[in-house]
N, C-alpha and C positions, 0 to 999 in steps of 0.2 A: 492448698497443698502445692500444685503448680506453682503458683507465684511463689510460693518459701524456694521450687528448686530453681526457679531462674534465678534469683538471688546468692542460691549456694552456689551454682555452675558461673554466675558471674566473678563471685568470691576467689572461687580456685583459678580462677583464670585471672583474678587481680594477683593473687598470691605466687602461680608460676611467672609473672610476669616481672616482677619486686622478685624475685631469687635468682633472676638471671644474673644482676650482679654478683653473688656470691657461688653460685654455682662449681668456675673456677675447677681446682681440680680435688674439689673436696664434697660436693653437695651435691651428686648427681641425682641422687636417690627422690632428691624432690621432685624435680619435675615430670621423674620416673612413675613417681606415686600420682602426683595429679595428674599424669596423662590416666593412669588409670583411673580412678572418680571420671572422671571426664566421659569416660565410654562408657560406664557406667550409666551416668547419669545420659548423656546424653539422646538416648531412644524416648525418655520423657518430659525435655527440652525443645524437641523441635519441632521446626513446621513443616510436614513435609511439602508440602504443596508452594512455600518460598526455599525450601533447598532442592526441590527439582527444577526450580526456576533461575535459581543459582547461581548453580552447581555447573553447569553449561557456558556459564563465561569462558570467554577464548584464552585468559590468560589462565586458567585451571586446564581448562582440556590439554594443553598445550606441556604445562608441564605433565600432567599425568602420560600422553605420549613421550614426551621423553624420557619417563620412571620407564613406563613399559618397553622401549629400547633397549636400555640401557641393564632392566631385570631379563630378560628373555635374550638378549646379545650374550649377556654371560653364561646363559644355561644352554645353549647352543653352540658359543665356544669351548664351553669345557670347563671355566672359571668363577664359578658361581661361588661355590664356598669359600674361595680367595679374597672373593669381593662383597662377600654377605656384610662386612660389618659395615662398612660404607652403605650397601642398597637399604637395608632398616637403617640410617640413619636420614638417607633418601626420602622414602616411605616415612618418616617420621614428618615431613615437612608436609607432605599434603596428608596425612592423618588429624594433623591438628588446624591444617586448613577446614576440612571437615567436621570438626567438634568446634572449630569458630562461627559454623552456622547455628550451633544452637543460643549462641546468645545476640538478646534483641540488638538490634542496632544503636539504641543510648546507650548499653551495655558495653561498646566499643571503648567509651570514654573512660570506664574502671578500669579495660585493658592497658589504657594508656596512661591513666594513675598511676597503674603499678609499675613501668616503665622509669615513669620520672620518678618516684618514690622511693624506687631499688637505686636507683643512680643516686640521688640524694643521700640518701641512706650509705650505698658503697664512700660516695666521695668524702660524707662527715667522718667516716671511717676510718678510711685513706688517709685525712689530715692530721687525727689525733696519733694514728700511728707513726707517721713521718714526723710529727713534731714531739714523740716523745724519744725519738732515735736521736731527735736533733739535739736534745734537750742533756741527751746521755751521752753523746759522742764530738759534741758541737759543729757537725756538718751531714749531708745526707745525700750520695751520689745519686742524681736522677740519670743520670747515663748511664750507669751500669745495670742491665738487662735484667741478671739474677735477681739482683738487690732487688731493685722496684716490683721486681714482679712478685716475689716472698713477701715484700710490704704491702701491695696490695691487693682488694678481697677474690680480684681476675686480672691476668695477662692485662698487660698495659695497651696493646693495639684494643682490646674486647672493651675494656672498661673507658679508652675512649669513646669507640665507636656509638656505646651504650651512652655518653654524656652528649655525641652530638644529634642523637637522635632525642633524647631529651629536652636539647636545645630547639629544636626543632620542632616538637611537642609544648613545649612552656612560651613559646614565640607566639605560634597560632591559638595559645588562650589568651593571650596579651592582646593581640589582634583582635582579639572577639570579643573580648570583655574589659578591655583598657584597666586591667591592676597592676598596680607597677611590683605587687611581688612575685608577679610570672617574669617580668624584667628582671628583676633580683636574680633569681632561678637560672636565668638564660646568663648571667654573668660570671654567676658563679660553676656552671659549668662549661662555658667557654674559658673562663679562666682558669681552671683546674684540667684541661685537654690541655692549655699550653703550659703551667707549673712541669708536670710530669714528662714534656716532651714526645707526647705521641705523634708524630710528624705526619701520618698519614690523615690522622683524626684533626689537626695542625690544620692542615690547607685544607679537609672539607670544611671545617667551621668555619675559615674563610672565606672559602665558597659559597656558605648558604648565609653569611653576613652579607655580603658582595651582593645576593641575589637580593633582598630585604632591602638592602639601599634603594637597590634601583626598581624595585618594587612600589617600595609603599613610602619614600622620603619625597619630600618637596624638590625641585629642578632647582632650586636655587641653592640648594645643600647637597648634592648629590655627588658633584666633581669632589668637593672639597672633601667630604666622608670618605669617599671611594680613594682617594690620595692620603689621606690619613691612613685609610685601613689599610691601602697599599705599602704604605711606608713602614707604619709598626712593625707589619709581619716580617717584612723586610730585615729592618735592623734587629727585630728579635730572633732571626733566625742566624743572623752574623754575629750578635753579641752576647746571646744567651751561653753562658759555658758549658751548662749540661746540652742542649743540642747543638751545638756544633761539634763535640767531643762525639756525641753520636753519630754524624755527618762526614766530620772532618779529622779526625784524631787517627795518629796510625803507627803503631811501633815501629816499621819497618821505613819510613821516608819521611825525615821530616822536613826536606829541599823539595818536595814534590808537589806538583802544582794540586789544586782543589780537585779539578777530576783525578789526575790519581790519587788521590786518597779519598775520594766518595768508591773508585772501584776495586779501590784496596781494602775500605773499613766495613761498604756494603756488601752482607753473603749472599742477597739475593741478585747481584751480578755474575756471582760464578753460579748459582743454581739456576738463572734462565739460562745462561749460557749451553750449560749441561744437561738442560733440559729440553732445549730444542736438539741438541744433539740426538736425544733418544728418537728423534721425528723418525718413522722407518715409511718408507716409499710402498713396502709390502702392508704395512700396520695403518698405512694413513686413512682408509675409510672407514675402519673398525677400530681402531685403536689398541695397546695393549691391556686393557683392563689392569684396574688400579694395583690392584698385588702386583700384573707386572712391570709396572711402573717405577713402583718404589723398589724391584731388583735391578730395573737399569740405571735408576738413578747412582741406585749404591755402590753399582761396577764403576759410573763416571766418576763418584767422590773418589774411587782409589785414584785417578789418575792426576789429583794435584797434587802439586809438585810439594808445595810447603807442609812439613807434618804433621804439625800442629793444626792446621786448619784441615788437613786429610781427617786426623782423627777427630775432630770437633765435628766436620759436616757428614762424617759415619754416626759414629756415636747419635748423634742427634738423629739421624734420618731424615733429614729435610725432605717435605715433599715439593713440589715445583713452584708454591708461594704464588697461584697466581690460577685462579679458578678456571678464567677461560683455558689457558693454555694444560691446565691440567686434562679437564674435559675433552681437549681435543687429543691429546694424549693419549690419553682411557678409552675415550668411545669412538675418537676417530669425527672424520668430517662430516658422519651425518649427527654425529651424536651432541657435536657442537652447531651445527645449523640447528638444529632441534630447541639445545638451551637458548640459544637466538633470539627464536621466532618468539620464545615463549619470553626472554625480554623485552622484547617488540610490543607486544601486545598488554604486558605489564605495565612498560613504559607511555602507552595510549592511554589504559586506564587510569593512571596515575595524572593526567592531566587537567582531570576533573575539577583539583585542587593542588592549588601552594604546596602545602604541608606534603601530600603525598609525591608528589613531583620530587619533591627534596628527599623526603625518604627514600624514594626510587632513584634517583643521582646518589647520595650517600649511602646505599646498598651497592650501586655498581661499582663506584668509586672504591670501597674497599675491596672488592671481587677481582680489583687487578692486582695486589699486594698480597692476598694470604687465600689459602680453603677451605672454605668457610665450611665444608661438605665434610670434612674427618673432624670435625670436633663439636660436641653435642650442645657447646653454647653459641655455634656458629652456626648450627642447624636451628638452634629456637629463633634466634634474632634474625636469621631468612625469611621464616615461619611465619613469626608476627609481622614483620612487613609485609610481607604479601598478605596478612590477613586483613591487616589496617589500610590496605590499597583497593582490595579486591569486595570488603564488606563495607567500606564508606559509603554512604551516600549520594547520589549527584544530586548536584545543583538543578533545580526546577528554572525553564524558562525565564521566568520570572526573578530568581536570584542573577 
């Protein structure tokens, strides 16, 4: 009977993990549901005597003090139910850190099935969809934001993120088990992060190729790979038409040199900008807490100048596109020393191994671009990373 429910708690945990891709702004309900099974099940799942042993890792402690900060700074400022929808999404990350102790440690590797499976899955999706528009229209804009993102099954920055993480998962069974259809896997979703132009998912895939050269390639091939991979990216980022259009295209100057038009076409130039503005000398240890946040932002959007992008950067509500600086924002200096320390200690344990190293680089690395903390496919995908960091195993002496 036990054994049938580790199997079912491994299940649903492969199952939210494969829906992450589609989640999106349509499917919330699921992981909603298997969070619940999960707690359910999980008082009959686990050990207690290995999750009080744990449970106690510095990179858990560490973030639970900064929940607990962060939940009791707001009920003591006055701004708790401003900030509730944010703190339970908070709380949702180490909840399901929590329920990731009920399954065994081989049990990791269904989690991370479903990871590459969902991604698989989204991306075979993805293509059929984009080539039957092609098919009807005889052209398909990957630069245009709206478009791509209604064509595919999540936001373009998530559904990269989601392939280089894949990448990175289908790599380290190639590594381990030399089948060249984890190869295949690993091409086919580094090649579909650059079809679509996700430019931040773009250079980490770069990145964690880069890292792999000079890893685990022979010294006699390694310059020459690293200057190849250097070069492709290179020319593909200058010749490619859909990313440069994203990059470089700009109604208002077309005599303007490449920085201005990266700081005329990019909106997260004027939202940091207007975003360190909000910095208050009075606000800086404590910060404004997230509701007040997004009212200051929304006073800075009145004051550009152009009205079209006034009413775009309202309408929309941007929030500051960039977690650390958000955090410090919200919670102020201790609240971002706090997330710090607690990637500090993430980042140490993640050193264990390749694979988690890179998932811990490719977690920060998008922490400087978007907030991953207001959207509930950016809380799961935090979630599992730190589960698959924090639950891996180390290497015995002997390995």
């Amino acid at each position: 009977m036990k054994l049938n429910l580790h199997k079912t708690y491994s299940m649903l945990f492969f199952v939210l993990c494969f829906s992450l891709s589609f989640i999106g702004n349509r499917f919330y309900a699921i992981p909603n549901g298997i969070n619940i099974l999960l707690v359910l099940l999980f008082p009959f799942v686990i050990d207690k005597q290995t999750f009080i042993k744990n449970i106690l890792k510095k990179p858990i402690v560490c973030f639970a003090a900064f929940l607990l900060f962060v939940l009791f700074k707001s009920i003591f400022l006055g701004h708790f139910l401003e900030d509730l929808n944010v703190i339970k999404k908070l709380f949702q990350i180490l909840l399901l850190l929590i329920l990731s102790f009920g399954l065994k440690r081989n049990a990791l590797e269904q989690l991370k099935s479903g990871i590459i499976f969902g991604s698989l899955f989204a991306v075979i999706y993805s293509l059929i969809k984009i080539t039957s528009i092609i098919i009807e229209t005889g052209s398909f804009n990957f630069s245009n934001g709206p478009i791509i993102n209604d064509t595919l099954p999540l936001q373009r920055l998530y559904l990269g993120l989601l392939c280089v993480i894949s990448l990175i998962l289908v790599m380290d069974r190639f590594f381990k088990m030399n089948k060249k259809v984890f190869l295949f896997l690993a091409i086919i979703f580094g090649s579909f992060v650059f079809l679509i132009s996700a430019r931040i998912a773009i250079i980490t895939t770069v990145i964690v190729l880069l890292y792999y050269v000079q890893l685990k390639m022979y010294k006699k091939y390694k310059l020459l790979t690293l200057l190849s991979l250097v070069l492709f990216t290179f020319l593909f980022f200058l010749k490619s038409p859909n990313l440069s259009k994203r990059i470089l295209d700009t109604e208002y100057k077309t005599n303007s040199s490449i920085f201005e038009r990266i700081l005329t076409q990019e909106p997260r130039y004027l939202i940091w900008k207007y975003s360190y503005s909000v910095l208050n000398k009075n606000q800086l240890l404590f910060g404004h807490g997230f509701k007040g946040v997004k009212i200051q932002l929304l006073k800075k959007y009145e004051e550009i100048d152009d009205l079209n992008k006034r009413n775009w950067f309202i309408q929309e509500q941007f929030n500051s596109h960039n977690q650390y600086l958000d955090i410090l924002l919200t919670q102020g200096i201790i609240g971002l020393a706090l997330f710090l320390i607690f990637l500090y200690y993430l980042y140490k344990e993640s050193l264990f191994s390749d694979t988690n190293f890179l998932l811990f680089l490719t977690l920060a690395i998008f922490l400087t671009i978007y907030n991953n903390f207001y959207r509930v496919i950016g809380v799961f995908i935090f979630a599992i990373i730190f589960c698959i960091i924090v639950r891996s195993k180390k290497p015995s002496l002997d390995e």
